[in-house]
C-alpha positions as CSV (number, residue, x, y, z in Angstrom):
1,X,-40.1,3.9,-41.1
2,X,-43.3,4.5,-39.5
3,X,-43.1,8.5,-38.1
4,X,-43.9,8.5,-34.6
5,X,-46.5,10.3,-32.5
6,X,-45.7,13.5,-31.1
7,X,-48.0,15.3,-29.3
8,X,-47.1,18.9,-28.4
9,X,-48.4,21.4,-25.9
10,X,-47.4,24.3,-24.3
11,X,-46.1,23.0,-20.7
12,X,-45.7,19.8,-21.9
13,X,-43.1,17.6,-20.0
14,X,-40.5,14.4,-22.2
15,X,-38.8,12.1,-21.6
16,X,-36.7,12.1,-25.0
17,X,-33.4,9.4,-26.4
18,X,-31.9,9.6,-29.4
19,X,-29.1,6.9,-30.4
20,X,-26.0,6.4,-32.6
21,X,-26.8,5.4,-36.2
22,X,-26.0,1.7,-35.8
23,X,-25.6,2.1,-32.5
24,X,-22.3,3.3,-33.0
25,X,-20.9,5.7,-30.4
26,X,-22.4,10.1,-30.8
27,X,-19.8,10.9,-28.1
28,X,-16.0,10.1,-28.2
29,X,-14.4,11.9,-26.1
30,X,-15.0,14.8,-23.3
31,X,-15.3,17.7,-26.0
32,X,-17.5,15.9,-27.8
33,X,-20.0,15.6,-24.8
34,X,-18.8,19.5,-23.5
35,X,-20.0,20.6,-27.2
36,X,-23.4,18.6,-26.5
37,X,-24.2,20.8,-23.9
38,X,-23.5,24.2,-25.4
39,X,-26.4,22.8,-27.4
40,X,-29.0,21.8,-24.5
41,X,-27.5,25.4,-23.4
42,X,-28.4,26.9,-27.0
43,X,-31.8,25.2,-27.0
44,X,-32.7,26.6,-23.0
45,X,-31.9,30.4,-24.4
46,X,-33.3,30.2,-28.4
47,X,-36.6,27.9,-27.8
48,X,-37.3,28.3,-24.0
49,X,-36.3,24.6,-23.5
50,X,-36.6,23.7,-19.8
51,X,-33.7,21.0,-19.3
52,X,-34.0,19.4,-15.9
53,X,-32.4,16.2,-16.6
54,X,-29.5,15.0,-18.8
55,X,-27.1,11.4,-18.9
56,X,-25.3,12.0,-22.1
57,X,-23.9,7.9,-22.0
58,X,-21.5,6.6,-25.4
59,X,-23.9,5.9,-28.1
60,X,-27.3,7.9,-26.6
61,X,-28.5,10.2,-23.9
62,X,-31.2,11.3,-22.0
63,X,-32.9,14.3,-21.3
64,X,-36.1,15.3,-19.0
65,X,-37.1,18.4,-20.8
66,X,-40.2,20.6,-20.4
67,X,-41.5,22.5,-23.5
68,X,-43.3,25.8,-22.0
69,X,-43.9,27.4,-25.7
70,X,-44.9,23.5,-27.0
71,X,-42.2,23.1,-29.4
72,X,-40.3,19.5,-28.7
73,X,-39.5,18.9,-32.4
74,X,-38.1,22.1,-33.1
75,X,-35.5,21.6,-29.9
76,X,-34.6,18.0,-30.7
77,X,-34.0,19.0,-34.1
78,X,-31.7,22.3,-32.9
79,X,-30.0,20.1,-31.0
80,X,-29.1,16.8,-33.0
81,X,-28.8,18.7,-36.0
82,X,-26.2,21.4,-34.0
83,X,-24.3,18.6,-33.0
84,X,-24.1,16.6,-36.4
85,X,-22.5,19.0,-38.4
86,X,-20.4,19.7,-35.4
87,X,-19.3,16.0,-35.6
88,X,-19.2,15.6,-38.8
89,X,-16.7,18.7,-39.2
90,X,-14.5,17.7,-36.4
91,X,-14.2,14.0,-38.1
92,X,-14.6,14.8,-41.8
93,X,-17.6,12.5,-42.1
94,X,-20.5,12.8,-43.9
95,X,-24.0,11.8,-43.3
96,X,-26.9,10.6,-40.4
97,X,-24.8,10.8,-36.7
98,X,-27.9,9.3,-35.2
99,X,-30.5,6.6,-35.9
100,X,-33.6,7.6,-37.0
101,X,-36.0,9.8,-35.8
102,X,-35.4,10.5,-31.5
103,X,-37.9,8.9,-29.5
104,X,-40.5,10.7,-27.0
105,X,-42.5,10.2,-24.4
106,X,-44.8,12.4,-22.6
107,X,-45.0,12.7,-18.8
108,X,-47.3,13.0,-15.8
109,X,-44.3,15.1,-14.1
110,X,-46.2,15.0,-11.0
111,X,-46.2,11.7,-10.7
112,X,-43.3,10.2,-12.7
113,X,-40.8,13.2,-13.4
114,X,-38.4,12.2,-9.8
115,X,-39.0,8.5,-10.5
116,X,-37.4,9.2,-14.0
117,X,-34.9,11.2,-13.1
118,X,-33.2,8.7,-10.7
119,X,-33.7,6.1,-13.3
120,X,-31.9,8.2,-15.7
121,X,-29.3,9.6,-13.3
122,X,-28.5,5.8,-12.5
123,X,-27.6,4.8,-16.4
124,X,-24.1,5.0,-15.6
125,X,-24.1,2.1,-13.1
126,X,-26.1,0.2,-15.0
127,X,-23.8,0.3,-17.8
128,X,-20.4,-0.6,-15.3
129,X,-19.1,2.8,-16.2
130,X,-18.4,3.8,-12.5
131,X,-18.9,2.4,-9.2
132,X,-20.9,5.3,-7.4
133,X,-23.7,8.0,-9.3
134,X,-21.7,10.9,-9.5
135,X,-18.5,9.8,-10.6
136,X,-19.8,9.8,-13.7
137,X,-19.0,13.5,-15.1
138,X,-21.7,13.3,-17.6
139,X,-25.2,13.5,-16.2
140,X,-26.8,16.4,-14.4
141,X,-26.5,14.6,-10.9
142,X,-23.8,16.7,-9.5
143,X,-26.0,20.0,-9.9
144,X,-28.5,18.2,-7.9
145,X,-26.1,16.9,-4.9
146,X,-23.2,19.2,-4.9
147,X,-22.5,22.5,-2.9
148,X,-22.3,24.3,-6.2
149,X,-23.9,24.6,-9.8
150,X,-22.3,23.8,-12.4
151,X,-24.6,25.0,-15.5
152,X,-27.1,27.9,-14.5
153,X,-29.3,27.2,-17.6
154,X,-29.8,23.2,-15.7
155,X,-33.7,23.2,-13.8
156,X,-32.8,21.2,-10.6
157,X,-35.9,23.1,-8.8
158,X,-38.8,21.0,-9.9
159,X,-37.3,17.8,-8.9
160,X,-35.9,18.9,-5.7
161,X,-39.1,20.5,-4.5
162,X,-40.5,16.9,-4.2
163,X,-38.6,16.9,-0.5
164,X,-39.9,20.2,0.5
165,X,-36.9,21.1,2.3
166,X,-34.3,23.8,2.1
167,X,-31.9,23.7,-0.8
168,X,-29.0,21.6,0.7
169,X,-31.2,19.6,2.6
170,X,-33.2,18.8,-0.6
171,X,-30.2,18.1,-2.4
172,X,-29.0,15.5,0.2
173,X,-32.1,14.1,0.5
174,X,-32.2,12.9,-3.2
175,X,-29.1,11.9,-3.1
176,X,-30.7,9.6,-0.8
177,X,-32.9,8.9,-3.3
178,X,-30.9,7.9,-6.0
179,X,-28.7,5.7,-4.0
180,X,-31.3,3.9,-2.8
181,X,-32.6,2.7,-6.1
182,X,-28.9,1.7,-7.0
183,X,-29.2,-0.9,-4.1
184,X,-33.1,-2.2,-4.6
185,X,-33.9,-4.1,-8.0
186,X,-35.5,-1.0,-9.1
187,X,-38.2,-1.4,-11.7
188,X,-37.7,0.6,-14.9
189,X,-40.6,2.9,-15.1
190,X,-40.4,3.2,-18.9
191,X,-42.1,0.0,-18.7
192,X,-45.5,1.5,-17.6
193,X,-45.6,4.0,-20.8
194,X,-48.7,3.2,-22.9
195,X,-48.3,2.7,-26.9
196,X,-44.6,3.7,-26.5
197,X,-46.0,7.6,-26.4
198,X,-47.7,8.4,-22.8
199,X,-46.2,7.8,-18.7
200,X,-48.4,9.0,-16.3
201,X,-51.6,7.8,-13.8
202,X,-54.9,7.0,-15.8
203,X,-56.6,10.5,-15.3
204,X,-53.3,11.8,-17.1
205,X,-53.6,9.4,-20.4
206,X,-57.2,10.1,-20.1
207,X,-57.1,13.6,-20.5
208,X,-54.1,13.6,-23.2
209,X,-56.4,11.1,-25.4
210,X,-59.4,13.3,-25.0
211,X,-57.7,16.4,-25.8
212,X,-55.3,15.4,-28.1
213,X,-55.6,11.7,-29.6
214,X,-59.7,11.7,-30.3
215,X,-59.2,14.5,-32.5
216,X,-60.6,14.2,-36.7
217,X,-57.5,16.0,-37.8
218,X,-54.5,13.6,-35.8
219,X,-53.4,11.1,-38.4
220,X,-55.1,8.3,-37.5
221,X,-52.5,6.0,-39.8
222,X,-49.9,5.6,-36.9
223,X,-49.8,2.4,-34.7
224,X,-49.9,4.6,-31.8
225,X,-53.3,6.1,-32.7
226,X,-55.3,2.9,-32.1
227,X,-53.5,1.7,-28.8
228,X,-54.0,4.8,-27.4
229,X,-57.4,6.6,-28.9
230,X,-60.5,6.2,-26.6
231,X,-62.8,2.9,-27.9
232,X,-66.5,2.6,-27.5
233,X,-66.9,-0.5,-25.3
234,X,-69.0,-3.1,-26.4
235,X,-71.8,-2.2,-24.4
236,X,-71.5,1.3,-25.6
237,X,-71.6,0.0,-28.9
238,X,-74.9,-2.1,-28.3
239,X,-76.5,1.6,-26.6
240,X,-76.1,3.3,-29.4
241,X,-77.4,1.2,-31.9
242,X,-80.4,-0.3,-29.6
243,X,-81.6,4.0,-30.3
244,X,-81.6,3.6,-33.9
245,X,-85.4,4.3,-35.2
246,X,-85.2,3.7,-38.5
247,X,-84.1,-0.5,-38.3
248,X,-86.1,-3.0,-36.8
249,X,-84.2,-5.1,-33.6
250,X,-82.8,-7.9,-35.8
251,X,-81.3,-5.1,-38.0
252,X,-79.9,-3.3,-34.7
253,X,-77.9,-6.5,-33.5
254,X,-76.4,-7.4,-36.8
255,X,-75.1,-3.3,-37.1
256,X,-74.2,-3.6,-33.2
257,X,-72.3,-7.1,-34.0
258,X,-70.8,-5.4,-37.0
259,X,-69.3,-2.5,-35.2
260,X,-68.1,-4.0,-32.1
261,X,-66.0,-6.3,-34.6
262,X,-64.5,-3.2,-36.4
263,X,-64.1,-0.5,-33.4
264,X,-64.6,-2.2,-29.9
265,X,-60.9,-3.5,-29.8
266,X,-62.3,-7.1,-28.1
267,X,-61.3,-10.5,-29.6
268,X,-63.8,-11.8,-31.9
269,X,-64.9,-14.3,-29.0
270,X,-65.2,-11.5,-26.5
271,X,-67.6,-10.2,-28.8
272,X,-69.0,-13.4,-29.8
273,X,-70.1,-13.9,-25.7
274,X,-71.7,-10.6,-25.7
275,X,-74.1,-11.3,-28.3
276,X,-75.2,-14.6,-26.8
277,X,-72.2,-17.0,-27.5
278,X,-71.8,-17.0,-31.0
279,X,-68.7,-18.0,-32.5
280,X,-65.8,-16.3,-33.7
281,X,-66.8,-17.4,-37.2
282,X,-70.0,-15.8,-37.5
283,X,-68.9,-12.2,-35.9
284,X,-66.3,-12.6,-39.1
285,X,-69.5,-13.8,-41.2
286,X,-71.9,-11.3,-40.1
287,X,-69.4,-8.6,-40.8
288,X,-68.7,-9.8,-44.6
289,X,-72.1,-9.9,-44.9
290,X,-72.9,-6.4,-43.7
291,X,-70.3,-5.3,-45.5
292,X,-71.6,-6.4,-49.1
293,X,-74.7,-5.3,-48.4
294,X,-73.8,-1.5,-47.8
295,X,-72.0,-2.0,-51.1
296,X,-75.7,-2.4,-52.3
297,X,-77.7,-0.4,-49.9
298,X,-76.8,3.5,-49.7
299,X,-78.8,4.1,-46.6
300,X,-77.5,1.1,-44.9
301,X,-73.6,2.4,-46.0
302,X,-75.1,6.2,-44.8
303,X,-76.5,4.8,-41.8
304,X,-73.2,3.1,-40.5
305,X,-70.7,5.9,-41.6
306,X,-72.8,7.8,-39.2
307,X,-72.4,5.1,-36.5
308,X,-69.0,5.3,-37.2
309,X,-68.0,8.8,-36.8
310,X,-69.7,9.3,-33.4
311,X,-67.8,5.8,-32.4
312,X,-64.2,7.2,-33.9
């Protein structure tokens, strides 16, 4: 299984799942889900873990979490691994409660953190497990619409602040909220995250792959690296190789040609129109042929590792 990406900062903001090994069910009964949150409880007080949204639903749940000292795999780990051997003991079972490794994204809270929260809050309906929001026990929506709290160590303050009202105004007002996208066809807005690892507005992902995917030391193996890492355009490409000194013009198109093929992220006829039309076959040629000559020519294979690692 290929690991996934997780990029952690201090501050940083998830959307997090994790699901039943086989999708069989982590939660069978009220205790089971009561015990679950001793551990969201455990994870607030040991690791700083801001919880502002949970839906703990048969064979998964959901959280909203906010990681102020930037430590997101040390709390999911706390937390499934807390509850495993709690399972396990209570059943007399042995082995993986949950499928694989739990899945992350990171947030643009600003922009996406109330949008996700109804969406979670609203798993219940979606399922057929009740008939209104919050007569479903087992999400965090009754701390934000009732007269009282129920878990002190629950963040209801961020999300409620996007009404800029008073408290039980606020809390009415997204109750508003949430019914409302029970009635609409509401658009999932999981569906916007890019390379299943980053939600947020483009000067968000922007800033996340300059800081944290462009980096030498991020292992550049995972499928979520090369979705998500910053590409030289084509043209960008062609710039940089049109300042090359040491090669004659001919010699600059067939590196340029070479490179868009291998790092631009275009189809090969993309890249075949911005060099004048060619075909699909001879970007595919001119790259072989490149290729065997740097197996010949050290400054040519010198010259176009340099290319590379200011393109990468």
């Amino acid at each position: 299984m290929t690991r996934p990406l997780r990029i952690q900062y201090p501050g940083a903001f998830y959307h997090v799942t994790s699901r039943g090994n086989e999708k069989r069910d982590i939660f069978l009964d009220g205790i089971d889900r009561t015990k679950f949150l001793f551990y969201l409880k455990r994870a607030n007080e040991r690791y700083k873990a801001v919880i502002h949204v949970y839906c703990l639903m048969n064979n998964h749940y959901h959280l909203l979490i906010e990681t102020p000292e930037g430590n997101l795999s040390s709390i999911i780990h706390h937390i499934n691994t807390s509850y495993t051997t709690y399972f396990n003991k209570k059943r007399k079972r042995i082995g993986h409660l949950f499928q694989g490794r739990f899945k992350s994204i990171l947030v643009d809270k600003d922009s996406y953190a109330l949008e996700l929260s109804r969406y979670i809050h609203l798993n219940p309906i979606r399922a057929g497990f009740v008939g209104k929001p919050e007569d479903f026990e087992w999400t965090s929506l009754r701390d934000y619409i009732g007269e009282t709290r129920r878990l002190p160590w629950l963040y209801t303050d961020f999300i409620l602040d996007f009404f800029n009202k008073g408290n039980s105004e606020s809390k009415q007002k997204y109750k508003e909220f949430v019914y409302e996208g029970n009635k609409i066809e509401m658009e999932n807005p999981l569906g916007q995250v890019e390379a299943s690892t980053v939600l947020g507005k483009k000067e968000f992902v922007d800033l996340i792959k300059r800081k944290y995917i462009n980096k030498k030391e991020i292992n550049r193996d995972l499928p979520q690296i090369n979705k998500l890492k910053i590409r030289y355009s084509i043209d960008q490409i062609i710039d940089l190789t049109e300042k090359l000194s040491e090669v004659n013009s001919k010699e600059k198109r067939r590196i340029a040609l070479f490179l868009c093929h291998q790092y631009s992220g275009k189809s090969l006829k993309n890249i075949g129109n911005s060099f004048g039309k060619i075909s699909p076959a001879a970007v595919t040629q001119n790259s072989a042929r490149l290729r065997k000559r740097m197996n010949e020519d050290i400054s040519l294979r010198n010259l176009i590792e340099r290319l590379t690692r200011i393109i990468m």
